[in-house]
C-alpha positions in Angstrom: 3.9 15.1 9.9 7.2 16.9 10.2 9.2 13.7 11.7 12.4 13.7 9.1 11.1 11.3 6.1 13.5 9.2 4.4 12.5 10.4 1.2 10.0 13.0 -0.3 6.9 10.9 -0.8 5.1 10.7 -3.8 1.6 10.2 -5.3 0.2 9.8 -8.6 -2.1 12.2 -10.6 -3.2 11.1 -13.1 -6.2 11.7 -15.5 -7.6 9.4 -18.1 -6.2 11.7 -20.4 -3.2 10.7 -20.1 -3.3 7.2 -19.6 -5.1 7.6 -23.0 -2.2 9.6 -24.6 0.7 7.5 -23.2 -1.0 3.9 -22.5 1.6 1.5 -21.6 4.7 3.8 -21.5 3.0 5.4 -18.6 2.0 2.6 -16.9 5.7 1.5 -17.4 7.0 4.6 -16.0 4.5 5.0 -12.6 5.9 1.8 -12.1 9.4 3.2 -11.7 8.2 5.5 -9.5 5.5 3.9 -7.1 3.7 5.9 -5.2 3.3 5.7 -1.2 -0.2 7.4 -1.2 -3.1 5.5 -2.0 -6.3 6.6 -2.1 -9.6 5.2 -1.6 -12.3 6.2 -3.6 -16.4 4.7 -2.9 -17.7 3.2 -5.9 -21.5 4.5 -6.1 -24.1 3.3 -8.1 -25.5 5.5 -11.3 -28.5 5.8 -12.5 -29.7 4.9 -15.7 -28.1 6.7 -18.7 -26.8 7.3 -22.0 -23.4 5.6 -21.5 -21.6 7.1 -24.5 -21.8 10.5 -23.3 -24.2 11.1 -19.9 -24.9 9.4 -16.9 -26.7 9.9 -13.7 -24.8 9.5 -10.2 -26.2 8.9 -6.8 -26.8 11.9 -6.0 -29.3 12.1 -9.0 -27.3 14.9 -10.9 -26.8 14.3 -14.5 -23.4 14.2 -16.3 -22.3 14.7 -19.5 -18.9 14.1 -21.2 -17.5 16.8 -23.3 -14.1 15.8 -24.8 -12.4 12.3 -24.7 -11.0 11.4 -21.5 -11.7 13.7 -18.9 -12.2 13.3 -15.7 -16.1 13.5 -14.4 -17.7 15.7 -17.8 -20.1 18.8 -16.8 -23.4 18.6 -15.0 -26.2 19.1 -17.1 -28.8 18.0 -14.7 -29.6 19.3 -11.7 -32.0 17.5 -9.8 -32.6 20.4 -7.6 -33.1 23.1 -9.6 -36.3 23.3 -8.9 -36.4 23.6 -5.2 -39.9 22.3 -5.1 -38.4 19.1 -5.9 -36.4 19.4 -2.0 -39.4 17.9 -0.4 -39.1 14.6 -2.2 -35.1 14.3 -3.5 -34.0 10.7 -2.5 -30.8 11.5 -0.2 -28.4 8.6 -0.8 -26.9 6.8 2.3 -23.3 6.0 1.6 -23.4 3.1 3.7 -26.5 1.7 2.5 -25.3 2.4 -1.8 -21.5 2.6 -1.2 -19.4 -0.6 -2.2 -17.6 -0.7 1.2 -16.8 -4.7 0.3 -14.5 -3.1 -2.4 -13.4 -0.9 0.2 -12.2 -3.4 2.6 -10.5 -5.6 0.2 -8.5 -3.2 -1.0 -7.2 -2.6 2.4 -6.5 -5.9 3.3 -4.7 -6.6 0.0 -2.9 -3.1 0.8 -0.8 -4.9 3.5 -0.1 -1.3 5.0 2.4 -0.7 2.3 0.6 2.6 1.5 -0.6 5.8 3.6 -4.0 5.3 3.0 -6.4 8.0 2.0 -10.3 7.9 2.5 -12.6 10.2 0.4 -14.2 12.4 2.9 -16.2 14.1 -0.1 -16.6 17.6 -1.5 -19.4 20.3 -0.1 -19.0 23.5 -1.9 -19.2 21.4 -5.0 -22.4 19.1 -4.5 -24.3 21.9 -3.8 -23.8 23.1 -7.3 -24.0 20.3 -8.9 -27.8 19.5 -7.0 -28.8 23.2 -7.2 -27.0 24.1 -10.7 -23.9 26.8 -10.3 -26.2 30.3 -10.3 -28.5 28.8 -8.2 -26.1 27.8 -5.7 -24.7 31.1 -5.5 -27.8 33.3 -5.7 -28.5 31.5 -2.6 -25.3 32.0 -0.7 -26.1 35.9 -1.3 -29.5 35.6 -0.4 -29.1 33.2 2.8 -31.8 31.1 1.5 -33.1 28.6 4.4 -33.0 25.5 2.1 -29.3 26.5 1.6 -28.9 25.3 5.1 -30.8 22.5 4.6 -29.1 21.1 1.6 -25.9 22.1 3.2 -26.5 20.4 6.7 -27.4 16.7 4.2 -24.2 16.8 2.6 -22.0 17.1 5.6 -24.1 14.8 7.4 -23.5 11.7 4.6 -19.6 13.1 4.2 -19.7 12.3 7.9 -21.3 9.0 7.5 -18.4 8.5 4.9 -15.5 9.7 7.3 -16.9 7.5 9.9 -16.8 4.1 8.2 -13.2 4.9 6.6 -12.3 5.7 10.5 -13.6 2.3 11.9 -11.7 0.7 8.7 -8.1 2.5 10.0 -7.2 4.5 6.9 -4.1 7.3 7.8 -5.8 10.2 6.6 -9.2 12.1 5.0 -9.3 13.5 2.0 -11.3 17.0 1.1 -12.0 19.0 -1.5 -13.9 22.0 -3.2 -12.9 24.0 -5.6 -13.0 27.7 -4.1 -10.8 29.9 -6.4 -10.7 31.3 -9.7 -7.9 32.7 -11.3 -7.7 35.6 -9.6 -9.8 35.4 -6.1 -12.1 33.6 -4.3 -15.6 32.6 -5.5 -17.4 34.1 -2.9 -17.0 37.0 -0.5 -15.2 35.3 2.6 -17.4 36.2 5.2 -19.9 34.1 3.2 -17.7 31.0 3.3 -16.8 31.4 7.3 -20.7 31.4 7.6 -22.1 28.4 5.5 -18.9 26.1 4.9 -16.3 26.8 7.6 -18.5 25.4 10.6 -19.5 22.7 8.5 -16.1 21.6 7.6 -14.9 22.0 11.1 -17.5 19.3 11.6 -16.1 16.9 8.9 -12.8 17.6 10.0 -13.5 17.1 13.6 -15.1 13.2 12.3 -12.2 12.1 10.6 -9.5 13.5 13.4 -11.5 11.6 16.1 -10.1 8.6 14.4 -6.7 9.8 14.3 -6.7 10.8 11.2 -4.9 13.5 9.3 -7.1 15.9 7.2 -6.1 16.9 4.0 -7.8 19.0 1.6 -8.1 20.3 -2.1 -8.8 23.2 -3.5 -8.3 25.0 -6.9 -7.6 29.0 -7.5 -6.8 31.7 -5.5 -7.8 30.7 -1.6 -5.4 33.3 -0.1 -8.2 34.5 1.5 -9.2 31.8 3.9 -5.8 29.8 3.9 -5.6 30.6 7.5 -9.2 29.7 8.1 -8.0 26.5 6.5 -5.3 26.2 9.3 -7.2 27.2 11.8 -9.6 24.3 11.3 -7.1 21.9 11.6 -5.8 20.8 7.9 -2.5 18.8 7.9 -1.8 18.5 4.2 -3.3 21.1 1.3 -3.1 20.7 -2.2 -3.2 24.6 -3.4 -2.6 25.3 -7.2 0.3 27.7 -6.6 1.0 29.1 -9.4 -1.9 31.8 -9.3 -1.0 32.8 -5.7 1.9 34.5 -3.8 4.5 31.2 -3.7 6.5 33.7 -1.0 3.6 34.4 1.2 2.4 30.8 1.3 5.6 29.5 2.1 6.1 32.2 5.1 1.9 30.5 6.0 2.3 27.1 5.7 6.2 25.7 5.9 6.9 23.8 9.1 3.0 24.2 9.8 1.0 22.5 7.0 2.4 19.8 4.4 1.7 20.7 1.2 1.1 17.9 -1.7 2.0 19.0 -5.2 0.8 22.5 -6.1 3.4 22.0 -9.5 2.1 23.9 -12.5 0.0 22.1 -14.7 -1.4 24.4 -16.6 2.0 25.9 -18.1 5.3 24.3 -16.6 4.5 20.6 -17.0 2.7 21.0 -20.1 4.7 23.1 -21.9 8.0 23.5 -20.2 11.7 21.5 -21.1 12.5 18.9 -18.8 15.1 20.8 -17.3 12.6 23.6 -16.4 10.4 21.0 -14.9 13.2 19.8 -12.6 13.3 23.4 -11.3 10.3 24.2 -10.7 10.1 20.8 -8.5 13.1 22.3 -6.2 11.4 25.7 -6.1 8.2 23.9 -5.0 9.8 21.8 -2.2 11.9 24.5 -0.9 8.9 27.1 -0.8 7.5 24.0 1.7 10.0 21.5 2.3 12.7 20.1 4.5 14.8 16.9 5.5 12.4 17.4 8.3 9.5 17.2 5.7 6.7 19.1 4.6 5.6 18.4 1.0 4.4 15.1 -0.9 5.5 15.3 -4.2 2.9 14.7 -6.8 2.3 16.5 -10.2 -1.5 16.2 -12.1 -0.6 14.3 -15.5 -3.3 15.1 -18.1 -2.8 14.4 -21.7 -1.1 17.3 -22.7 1.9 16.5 -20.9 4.8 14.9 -22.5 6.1 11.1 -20.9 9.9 13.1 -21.0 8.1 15.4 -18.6 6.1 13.6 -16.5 10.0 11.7 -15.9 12.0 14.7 -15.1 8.8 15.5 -12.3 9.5 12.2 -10.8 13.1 12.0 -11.2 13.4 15.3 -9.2 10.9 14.2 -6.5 13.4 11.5 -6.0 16.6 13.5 -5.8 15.2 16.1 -3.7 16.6 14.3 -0.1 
């Protein structure tokens, strides 16, 4: 983790959006600048559905698209809502539904020319997409039993998951929930240690019994349980840093925990010059970084940032060592 890389390493994020916008002058330029983390995504089934603008995923929530080339759309459908229907949802079985052909073969044709990075899945997330956001949270507050219940499924196929991409020898585990809003976390953290720390610590112990490094995501301000992050054992977090204390975190997390990316995509990358862009990719990597290591480099690329942009980001990834 910390073992003196040749180079920063880089990954690519980057939405439909943009590959919209920019087409072949993108693809042109993520060429230039390959990326050395590759992640592995399950492909999943969906349900019957209005393909123009909703669908219906395994899970059986309902999506709907809401402007042109965005990433997953807005659940509109919550299969759960009614908690009556608990007692006959159909939990999907990602080893029974998943693609894992798809999986393999892009492994194999990977020729360990990538660090490879297995979707371990979201938590916080699923349950507000199967229970609908207010209901989700009235629950948390309440400390509804099925809470628990619906809780305790999710891990258990995220686990399932973790286990298969394990047994298939991928480099790392990839989390994520979104926990933060602007300003502070969603909900009071002593709810978080009790319904989703001890279940991540179970998804993060899965994947590190194979060896495997944990990352995980999380948009907002997640000052509050960064070191309940740490504590449980994450090697790499993807933070957005620009609504937190860059100082603090980098006193938290340098030499401890690699960061990936964190650059500011709601205001530098869109908006900014080039040259400001190339500046706020030192300040990033020396909040974090070192010839000893520290932070991937890796900027989210949605359509309303310029190509000459999205350049200068990689062009000062690759002249930071």
């Amino acid at each position: 983790m910390f073992e003196g890389p040749d180079r920063v390493p880089v990954r690519h994020s980057v939405l439909p959006g943009a590959r919209m916008r920019h087409g072949e002058k993108l693809k042109r330029l993520l060429e230039e600048f390959p990326q050395d983390v590759k992640r592995l995504g399950l492909p999943m089934p969906q349900r019957e559905g209005d393909e123009r603008s909703s669908y219906g995923d395994h899970w059986g929530v309902t999506w709907r698209a809401t402007e042109t080339g965005e990433w997953l759309g807005v659940p509109v459908g919550h299969p759960l809502e009614d908690i009556s229907a608990l007692s006959h949802h159909h939990w999907p079985d990602p080893l029974k539904e998943g693609d894992w052909e798809a999986v393999e073969k892009a492994i194999a044709e990977d020729k360990h020319e990538h660090y490879l990075l297995g979707d371990g899945g979201n938590l916080f997330e699923v349950f507000q997409w199967l229970r609908g956001y207010e209901n989700a949270l009235c629950d948390l507050v309440a400390g509804e039993p099925h809470a628990e219940l619906i809780l305790d499924k999710i891990t258990d196929y995220n686990i399932k998951k973790v286990r298969r991409f394990g047994e298939l020898g991928v480099d790392a585990m990839g989390f994520g929930d979104d926990w933060g809003t602007q300003q502070d976390l969603i909900i009071n953290p002593a709810l978080w240690r009790k319904f989703f720390k001890p279940r991540y610590k179970r998804m993060f112990d899965a994947a590190r019994s194979y060896e495997a490094f944990v990352h995980f995501h999380s948009d907002g301000s997640i000052t509050k349980i960064i070191r309940d992050l740490m504590e449980l054992g994450v090697n790499v977090l993807n933070p957005q840093l620009p609504v937190m204390d860059l100082d603090w975190l980098s006193k938290e997390l340098k030499g401890k925990v690699a960061v990936r990316g964190g650059l500011d995509r709601q205001n530098v990358l869109p908006f900014g010059t080039p040259e400001e862009v190339r500046r706020h990719v030192r300040e990033v990597f020396h909040a974090f970084g070192s010839k000893a290591g520290g932070w991937i480099g890796d900027g989210e690329l949605n359509a309303d940032v310029p190509l000459e942009n999205a350049r200068a980001m990689f062009e000062a990834i690759r002249n930071l060592m």
